[in-house]
C-alpha positions as CSV (number, residue, x, y, z in Angstrom):
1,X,94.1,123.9,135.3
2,X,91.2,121.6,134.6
3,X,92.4,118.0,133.6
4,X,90.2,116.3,130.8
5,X,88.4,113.6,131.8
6,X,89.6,110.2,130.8
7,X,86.0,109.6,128.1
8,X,84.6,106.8,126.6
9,X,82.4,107.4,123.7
10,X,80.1,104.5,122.9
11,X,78.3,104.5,119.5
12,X,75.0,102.2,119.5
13,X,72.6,101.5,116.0
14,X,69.0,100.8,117.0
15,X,68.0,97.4,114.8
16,X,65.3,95.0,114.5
17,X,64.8,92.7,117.2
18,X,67.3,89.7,116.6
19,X,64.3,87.5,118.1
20,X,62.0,89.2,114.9
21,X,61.1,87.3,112.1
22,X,61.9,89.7,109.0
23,X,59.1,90.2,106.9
24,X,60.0,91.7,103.2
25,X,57.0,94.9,102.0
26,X,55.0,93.2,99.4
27,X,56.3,95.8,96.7
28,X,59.8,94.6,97.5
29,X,60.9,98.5,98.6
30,X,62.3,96.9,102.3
31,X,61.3,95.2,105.1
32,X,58.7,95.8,106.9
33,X,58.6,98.0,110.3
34,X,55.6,99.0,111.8
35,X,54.8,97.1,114.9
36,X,57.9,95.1,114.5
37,X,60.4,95.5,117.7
38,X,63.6,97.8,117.6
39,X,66.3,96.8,120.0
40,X,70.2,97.9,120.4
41,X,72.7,96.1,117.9
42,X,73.8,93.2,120.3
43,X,77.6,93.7,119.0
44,X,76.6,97.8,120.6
45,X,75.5,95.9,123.8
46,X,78.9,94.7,124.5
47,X,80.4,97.3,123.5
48,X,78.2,99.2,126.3
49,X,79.3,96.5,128.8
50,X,83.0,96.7,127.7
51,X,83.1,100.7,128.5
52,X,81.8,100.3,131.7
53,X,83.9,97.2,132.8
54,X,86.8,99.9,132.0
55,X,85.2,102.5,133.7
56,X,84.6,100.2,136.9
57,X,88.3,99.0,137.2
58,X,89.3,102.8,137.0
59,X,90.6,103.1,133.4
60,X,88.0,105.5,132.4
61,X,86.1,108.7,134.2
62,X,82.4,108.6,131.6
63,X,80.7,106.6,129.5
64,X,78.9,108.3,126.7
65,X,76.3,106.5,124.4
66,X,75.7,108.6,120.9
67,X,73.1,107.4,118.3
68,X,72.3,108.7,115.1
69,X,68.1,107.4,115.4
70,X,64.7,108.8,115.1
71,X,63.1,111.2,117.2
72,X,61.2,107.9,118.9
73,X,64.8,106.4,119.5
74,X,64.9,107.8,123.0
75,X,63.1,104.8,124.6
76,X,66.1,102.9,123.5
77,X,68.9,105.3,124.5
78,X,67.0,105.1,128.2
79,X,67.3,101.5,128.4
80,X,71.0,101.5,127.7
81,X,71.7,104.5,129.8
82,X,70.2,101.7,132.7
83,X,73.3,99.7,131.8
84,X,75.2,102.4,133.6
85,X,76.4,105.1,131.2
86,X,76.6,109.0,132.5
87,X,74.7,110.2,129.5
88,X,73.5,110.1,126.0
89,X,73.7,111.7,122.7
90,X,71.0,111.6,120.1
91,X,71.7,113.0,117.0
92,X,67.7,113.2,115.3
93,X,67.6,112.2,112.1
94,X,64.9,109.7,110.2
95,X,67.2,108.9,107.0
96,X,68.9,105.7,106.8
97,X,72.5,106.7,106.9
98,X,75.6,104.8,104.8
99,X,78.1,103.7,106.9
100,X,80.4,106.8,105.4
101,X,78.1,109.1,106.7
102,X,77.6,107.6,110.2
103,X,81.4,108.2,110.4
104,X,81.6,111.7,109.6
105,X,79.0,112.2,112.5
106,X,81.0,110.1,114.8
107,X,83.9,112.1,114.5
108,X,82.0,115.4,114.7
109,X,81.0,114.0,118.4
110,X,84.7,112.9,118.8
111,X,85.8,116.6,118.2
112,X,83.4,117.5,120.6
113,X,83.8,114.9,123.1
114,X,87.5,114.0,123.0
115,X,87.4,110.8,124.2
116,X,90.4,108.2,125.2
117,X,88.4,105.7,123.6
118,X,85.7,104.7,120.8
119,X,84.2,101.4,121.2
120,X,81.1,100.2,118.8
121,X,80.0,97.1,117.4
122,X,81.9,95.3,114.4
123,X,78.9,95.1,112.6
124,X,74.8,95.8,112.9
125,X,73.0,92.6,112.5
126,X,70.5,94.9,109.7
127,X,72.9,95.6,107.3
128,X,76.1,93.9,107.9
129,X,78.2,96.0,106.5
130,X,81.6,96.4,108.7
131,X,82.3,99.1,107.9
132,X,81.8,102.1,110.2
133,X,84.7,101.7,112.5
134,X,87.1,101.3,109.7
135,X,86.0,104.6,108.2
136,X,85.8,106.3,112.2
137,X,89.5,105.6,112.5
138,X,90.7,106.9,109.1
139,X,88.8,110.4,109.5
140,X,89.9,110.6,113.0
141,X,93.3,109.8,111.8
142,X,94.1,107.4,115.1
143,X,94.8,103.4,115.4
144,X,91.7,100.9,115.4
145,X,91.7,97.1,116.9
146,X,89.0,95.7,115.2
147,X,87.2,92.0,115.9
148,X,88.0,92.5,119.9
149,X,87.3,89.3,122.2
150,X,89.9,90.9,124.8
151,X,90.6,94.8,125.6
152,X,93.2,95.8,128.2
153,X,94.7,99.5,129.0
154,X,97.7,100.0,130.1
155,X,98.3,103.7,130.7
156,X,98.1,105.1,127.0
157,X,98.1,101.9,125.3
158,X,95.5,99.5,124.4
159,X,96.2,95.5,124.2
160,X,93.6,94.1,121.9
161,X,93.0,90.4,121.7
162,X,91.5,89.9,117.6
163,X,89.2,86.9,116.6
164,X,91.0,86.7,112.5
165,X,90.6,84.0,110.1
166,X,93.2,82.0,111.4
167,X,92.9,82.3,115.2
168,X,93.5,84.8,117.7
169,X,96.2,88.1,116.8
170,X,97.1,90.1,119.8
171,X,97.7,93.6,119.4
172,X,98.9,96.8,120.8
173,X,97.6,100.8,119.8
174,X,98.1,104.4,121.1
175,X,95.1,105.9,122.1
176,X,92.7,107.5,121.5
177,X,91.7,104.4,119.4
178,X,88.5,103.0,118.0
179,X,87.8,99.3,119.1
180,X,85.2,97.5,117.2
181,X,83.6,94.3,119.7
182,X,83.0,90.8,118.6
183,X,80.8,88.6,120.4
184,X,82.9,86.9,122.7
185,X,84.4,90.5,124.8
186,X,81.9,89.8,127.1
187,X,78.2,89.3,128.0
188,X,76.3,92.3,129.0
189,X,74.9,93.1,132.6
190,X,71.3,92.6,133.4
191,X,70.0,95.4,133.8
192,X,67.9,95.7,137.5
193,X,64.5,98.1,137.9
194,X,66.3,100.1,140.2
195,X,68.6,101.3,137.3
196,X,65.9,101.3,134.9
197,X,64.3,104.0,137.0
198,X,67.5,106.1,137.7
199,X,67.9,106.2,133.8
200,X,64.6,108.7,133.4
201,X,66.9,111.2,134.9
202,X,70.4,111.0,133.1
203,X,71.6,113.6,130.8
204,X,70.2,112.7,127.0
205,X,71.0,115.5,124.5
206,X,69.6,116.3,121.2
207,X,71.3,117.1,118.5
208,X,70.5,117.9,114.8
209,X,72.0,116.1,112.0
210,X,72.4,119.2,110.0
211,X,73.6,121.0,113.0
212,X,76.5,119.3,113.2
213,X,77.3,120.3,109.7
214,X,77.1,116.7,107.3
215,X,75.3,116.6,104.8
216,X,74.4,112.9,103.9
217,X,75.6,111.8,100.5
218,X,74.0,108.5,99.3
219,X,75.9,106.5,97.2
220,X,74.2,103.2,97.6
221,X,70.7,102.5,95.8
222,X,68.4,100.0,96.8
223,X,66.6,98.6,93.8
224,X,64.6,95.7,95.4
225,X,64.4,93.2,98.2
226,X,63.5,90.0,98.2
227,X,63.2,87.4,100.9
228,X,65.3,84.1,100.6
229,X,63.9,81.4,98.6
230,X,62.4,78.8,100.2
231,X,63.6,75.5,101.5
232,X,63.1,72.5,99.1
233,X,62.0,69.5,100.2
234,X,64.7,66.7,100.9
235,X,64.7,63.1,99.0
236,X,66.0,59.9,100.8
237,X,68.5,58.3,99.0
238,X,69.4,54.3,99.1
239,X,73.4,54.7,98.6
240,X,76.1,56.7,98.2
241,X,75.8,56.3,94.2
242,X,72.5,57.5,94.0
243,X,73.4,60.4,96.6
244,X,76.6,61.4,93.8
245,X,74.4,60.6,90.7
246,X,71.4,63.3,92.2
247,X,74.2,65.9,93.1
248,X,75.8,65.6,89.6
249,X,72.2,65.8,87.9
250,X,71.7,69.1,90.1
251,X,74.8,70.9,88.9
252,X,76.5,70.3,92.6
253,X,79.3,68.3,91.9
């Protein structure tokens, strides 16, 4: 009888460079990409490094990163699989994908993966949105821990340590589960040239998005963007009066 292995699917959005300036297209339709540097979601980073700490103490068996990217996302995928994953999963597709969506590929992979675990980022630093995750767990139908600065398994539970409002909220779920990371879990490995070069030859799949049977369904329209106005230019003030009487004239207080 062959036992399934103990899995930990990782799901990872390729971003804009934290380190970029964004710059907004002149006719306002989005931001501007070409040239501009496309890294890993740092919240997917640790959520990367968290899988493989598991899989190092012995909690886990494989790591698997999925992405739902471009066909020129592979360079990416590469440079994670260095972090120390078995293999990858690239589902092709150049459309720019609502969180809803993103879920209802997720669990396609999770039907065909069966993993103990999900682990992806709380939020990607392009969109902010917070949402995946959420949606992951409620299509999946299993428990989510969301916000995680601490993860623990214990057999076929999962102790989850949650940054809220009001502090820290400890919590325990069955798995399979879907953790999402926050930024304190951990701090990702350095990844060495040695590792960089064994990564050329791990396992990367390709998969189609229509091949996997989900048809996107945007319900979200972007009408414009604009960039943030600019900073204006401070005044000294003399006293506290004047400092009350210039924030009243404003409409501040």
């Amino acid at each position: 009888m062959t036992t399934q292995p103990r899995r930990i699917l990782v799901a990872i959005k390729r971003v804009v460079d934290y380190n970029v300036r964004i710059r907004v297209k002149p006719d306002g339709s989005g931001v501007v990409l070409d040239g501009v540097k496309l890294s890993i979601n740092p919240f997917d980073q640790i959520a990367i490094e968290e899988a493989l700490r598991i899989k190092e103490k012995g909690g886990a068996d494989e790591v698997v990163i999925a992405t739902i990217a471009p066909a020129d996302a592979q360079a990416t995928l590469r440079n994670d699989l260095a972090m120390g994953a078995q293999r990858a999963l690239h589902v092709v597709s150049g459309a720019s994908l609502e969180p809803l969506d993103v879920a209802r590929v997720l669990l396609k992979l999770v039907e065909r993966e069966r993993p103990l675990l999900v682990i992806l980022g709380k939020q990607a630093i392009d969109d902010d949105n917070n949402q995946t995750g959420q949606m992951l767990a409620a299509l999946w139908d299993r428990p989510q821990a969301t916000f995680a600065s601490k993860l623990e398994l214990a057999g076929e539970t999962a102790r989850v340590t949650r940054e809220v409002d009001a502090g820290l909220e400890t919590i325990e779920v069955d798995l399979p589960a879907v953790i999402t990371t926050d930024l304190r879990l951990n701090k990702p490995r350095f990844v060495k040239l040695p590792e960089i070069m064994k990564a050329k030859t791990k396992p990367l799949e390709t998969l189609a998005l229509d091949g996997l049977g989900v048809t996107p369904d945007a319900r979200v329209k972007v009408t414009k963007t604009e960039p943030p106005p600019g900073r204006q230019r401070g005044i000294m003030v003399k006293d506290t009066a004047t400092l009350f009487a210039e924030l009243h004239k404003r409409g501040l207080v």
